[in-house]
C-alpha positions as CSV (number, residue, x, y, z in Angstrom):
1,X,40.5,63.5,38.0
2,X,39.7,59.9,38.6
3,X,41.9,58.1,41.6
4,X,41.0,54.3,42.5
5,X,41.9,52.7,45.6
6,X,41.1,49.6,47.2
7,X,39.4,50.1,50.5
8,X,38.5,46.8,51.2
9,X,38.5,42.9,50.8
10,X,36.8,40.3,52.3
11,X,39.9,38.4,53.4
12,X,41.3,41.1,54.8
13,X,38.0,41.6,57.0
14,X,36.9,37.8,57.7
15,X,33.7,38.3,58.8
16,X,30.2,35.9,59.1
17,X,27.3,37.3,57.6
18,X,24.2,35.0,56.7
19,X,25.7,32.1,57.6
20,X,28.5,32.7,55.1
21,X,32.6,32.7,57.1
22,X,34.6,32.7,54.0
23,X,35.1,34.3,50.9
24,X,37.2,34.4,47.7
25,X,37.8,36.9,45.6
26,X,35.3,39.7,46.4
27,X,37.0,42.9,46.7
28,X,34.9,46.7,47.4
29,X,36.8,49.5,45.4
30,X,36.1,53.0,45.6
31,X,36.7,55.2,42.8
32,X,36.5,59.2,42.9
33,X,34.8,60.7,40.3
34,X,34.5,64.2,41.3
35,X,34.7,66.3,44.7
36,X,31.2,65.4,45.6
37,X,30.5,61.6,44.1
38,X,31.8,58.2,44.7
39,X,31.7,55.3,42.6
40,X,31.6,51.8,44.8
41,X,32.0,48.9,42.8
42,X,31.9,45.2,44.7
43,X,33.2,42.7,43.2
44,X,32.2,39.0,43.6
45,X,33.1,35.5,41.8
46,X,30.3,35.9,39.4
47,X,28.6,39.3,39.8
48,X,29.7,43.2,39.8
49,X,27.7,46.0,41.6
50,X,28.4,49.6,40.7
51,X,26.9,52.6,42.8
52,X,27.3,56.1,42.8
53,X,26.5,58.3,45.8
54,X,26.6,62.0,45.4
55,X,26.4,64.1,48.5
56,X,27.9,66.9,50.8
57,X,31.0,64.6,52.3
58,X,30.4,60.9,50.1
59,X,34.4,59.9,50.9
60,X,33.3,59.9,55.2
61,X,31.2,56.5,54.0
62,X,34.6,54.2,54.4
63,X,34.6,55.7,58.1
64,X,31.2,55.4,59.1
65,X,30.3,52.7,61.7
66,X,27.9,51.3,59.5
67,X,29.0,50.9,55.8
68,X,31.9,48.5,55.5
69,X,30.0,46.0,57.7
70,X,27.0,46.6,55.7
71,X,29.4,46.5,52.5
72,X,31.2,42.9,53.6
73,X,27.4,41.2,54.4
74,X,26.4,43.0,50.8
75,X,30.0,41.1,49.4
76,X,28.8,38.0,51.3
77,X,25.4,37.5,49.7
78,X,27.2,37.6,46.0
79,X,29.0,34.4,46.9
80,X,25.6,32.5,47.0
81,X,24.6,29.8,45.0
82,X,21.9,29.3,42.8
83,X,19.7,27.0,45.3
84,X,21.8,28.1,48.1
85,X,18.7,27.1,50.6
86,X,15.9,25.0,49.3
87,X,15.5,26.2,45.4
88,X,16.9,29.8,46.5
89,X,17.9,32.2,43.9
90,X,21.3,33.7,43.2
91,X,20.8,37.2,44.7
92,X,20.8,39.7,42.1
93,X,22.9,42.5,41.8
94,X,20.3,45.2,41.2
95,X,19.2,44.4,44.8
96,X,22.2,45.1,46.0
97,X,22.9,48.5,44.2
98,X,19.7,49.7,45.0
99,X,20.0,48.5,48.9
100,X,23.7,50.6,49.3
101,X,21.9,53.5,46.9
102,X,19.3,53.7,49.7
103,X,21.1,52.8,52.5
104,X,24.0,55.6,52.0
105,X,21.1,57.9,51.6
106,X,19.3,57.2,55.1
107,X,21.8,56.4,57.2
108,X,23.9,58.6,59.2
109,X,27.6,57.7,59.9
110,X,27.0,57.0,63.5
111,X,24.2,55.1,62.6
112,X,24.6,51.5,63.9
113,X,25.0,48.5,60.8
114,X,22.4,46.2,60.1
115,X,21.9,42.9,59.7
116,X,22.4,41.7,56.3
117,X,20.2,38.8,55.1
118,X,19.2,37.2,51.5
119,X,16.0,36.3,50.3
120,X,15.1,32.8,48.7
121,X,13.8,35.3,45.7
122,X,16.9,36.4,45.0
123,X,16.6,39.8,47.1
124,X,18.5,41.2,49.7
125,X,16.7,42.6,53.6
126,X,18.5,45.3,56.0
127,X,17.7,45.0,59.1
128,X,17.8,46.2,63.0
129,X,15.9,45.5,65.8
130,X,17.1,47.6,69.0
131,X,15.8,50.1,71.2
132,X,12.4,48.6,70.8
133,X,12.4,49.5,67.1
134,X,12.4,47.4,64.1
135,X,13.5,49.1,60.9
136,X,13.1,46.4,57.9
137,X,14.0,47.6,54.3
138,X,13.9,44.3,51.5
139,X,15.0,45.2,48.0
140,X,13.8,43.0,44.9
141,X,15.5,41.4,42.7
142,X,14.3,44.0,40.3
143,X,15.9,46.8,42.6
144,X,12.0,47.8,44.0
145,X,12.5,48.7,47.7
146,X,9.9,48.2,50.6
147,X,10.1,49.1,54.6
148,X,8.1,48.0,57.1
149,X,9.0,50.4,60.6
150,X,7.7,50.1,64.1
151,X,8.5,51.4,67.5
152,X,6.4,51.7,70.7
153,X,4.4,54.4,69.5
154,X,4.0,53.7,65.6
155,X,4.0,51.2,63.1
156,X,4.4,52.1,59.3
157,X,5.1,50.0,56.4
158,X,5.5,50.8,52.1
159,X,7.3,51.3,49.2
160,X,10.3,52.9,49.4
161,X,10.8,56.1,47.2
162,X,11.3,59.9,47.3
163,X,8.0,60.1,49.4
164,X,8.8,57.9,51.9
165,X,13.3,59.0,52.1
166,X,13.0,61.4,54.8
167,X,10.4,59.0,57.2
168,X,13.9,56.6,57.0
169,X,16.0,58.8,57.4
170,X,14.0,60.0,61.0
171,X,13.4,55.9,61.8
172,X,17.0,55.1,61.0
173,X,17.8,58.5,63.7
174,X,15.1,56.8,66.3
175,X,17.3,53.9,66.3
176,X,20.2,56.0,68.4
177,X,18.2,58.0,70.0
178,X,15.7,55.7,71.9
């Protein structure tokens, strides 16, 4: 059975994110696939990302302290221009999808949301810096992921992927716990 409801817009939520106070006509959806998946789609002026998170409880992301934050800044960066600072590039949607792919698999619900910046290259960077911990993830244009971690006892930094999931899911726990 497939059900779609709107579960938020960015006027409904104003909200500045990256230097950005208003937007038009970006909405987030949320579409049901099956008991244990959920299709996001965000939709911006010019772009569309589409994710699907599968997991034990994928509907408890709308009520998570972090994701529609995370999911408004994500809406926010679409509205860029090409050359919105000095020659910067329209942020692509692959970076997007694959930020809210690995985001929704790290985080926890409590976790707290980051801060949501773009890069000149047309990427997208997660960030937080509390606790005395820094947790940086920057995805690509291309959708390639890389995290750089450190905290009063370690520092680590690499490429994102099934390898490295499980050290981001603990750093993304240090940041409540410290």
């Amino acid at each position: 059975m497939s059900m779609s409801t709107l579960i938020g817009t960015s006027q409904a939520v104003p909200q500045r994110v990256g230097g950005i106070s208003s937007l038009s006509n970006s909405a987030l959806s949320r579409q049901q696939v099956s008991g244990d998946t959920v299709s996001l789609i965000l939709t911006g002026e010019e772009a569309q990302v589409s994710v699907s998170i599968a997991g034990e409880h994928p509907q408890s992301l709308s009520d998570s302290k972090w994701f529609m934050p995370t999911t408004i800044g994500l809406l926010a960066l679409m509205q860029l221009p090409e050359g919105w600072t000095y020659g910067g590039k329209r942020i692509h949607p692959r970076a997007l999808e694959a930020m809210l792919e690995t985001l929704t698999s790290i985080l926890s619900p409590n976790a707290p949301p980051p801060t949501i910046v773009p890069t000149a290259q047309g990427g997208v960077q997660a960030e937080w810096h509390q606790n005395r911990i820094t947790l940086e993830i920057d995805a690509t244009p291309f959708g390639l992921l890389e995290f750089f971690y450190k905290s009063p006892i370690m520092e680590q930094e690499g490429k994102v992927d099934t390898a490295t999931i499980a050290d981001l899911r603990r750093f993304s726990q240090n940041l409540l716990t410290t």
